[in-house]
C-alpha positions in Angstrom: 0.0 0.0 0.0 1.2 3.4 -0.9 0.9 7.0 0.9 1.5 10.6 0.1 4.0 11.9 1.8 5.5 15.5 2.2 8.3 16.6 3.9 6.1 19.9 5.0 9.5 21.1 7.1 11.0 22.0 3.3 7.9 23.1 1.4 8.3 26.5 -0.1 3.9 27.0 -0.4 4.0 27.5 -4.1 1.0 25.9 -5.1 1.8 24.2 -7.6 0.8 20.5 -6.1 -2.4 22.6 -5.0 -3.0 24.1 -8.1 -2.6 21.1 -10.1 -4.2 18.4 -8.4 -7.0 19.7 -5.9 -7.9 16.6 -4.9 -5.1 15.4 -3.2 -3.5 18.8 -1.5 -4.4 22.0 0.1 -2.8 24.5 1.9 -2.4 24.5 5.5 -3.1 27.6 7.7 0.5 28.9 7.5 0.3 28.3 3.6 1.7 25.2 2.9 1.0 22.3 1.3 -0.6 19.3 3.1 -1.9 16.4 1.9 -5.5 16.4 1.8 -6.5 12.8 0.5 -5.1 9.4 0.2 -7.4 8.2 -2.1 -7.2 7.5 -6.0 -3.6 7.3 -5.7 -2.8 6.5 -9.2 -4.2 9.3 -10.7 -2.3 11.3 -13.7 -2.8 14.6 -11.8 -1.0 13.4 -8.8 1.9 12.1 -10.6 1.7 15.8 -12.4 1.4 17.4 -9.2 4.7 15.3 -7.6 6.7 16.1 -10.9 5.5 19.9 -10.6 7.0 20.2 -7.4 10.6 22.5 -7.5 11.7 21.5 -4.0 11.2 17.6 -5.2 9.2 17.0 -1.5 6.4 15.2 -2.3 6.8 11.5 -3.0 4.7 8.0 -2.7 5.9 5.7 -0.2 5.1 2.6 0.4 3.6 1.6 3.7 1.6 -1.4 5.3 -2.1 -1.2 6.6 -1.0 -0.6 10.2 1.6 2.0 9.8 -0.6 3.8 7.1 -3.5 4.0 9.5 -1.1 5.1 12.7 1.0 7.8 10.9 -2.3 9.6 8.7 -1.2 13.3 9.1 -4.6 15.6 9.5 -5.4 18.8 7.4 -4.6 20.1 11.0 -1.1 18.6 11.5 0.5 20.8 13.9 -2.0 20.4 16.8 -2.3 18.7 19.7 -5.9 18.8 20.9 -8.2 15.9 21.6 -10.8 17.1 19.6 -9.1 16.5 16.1 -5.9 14.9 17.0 -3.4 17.1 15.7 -1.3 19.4 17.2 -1.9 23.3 16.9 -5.7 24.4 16.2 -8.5 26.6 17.5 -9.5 23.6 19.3 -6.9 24.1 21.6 -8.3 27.0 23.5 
């Protein structure tokens, strides 16, 4: 099984995985790309959107059921909170 995987510590917040392939990426709070869906993975705009990227951050990794499942990064990825299980959002207040 495969996953999208960004190295968000190096991503520049172009746009252009966002710009090119909707479905699979959006931009975080700070303006950065996160991945948004891990479905239809073999989809010519993903590959488009990987290619498109200048920093070369984005890649498909594979990954078993249980790690897949265990490491699933939320829209909100920076925040802690109980409420959405990720590590900095309004939820947090």
């Amino acid at each position: 099984m495969k996953k999208i995987v960004i190295q968000n510590e190096s991503c520049i917040g172009c746009g252009a995985c966002v710009g090119i392939d909707a479905e699979h990426f959006t931009f975080s709070d700070e303006g950065f790309s996160v991945v948004k869906s891990q479905e239809n993975l073999d989809s010519a705009a993903l590959a488009d959107a990987i290619d498109a990227c200048p920093v070369a951050i984005i890649s498909l990794e594979e990954t078993n059921e249980a790690d897949q499942a265990k490491n699933e990064e939320p829209i909100h990825d920076d925040c802690s909170c109980d409420e959405c299980d990720c590590t900095n959002c309004e939820h947090q207040n």
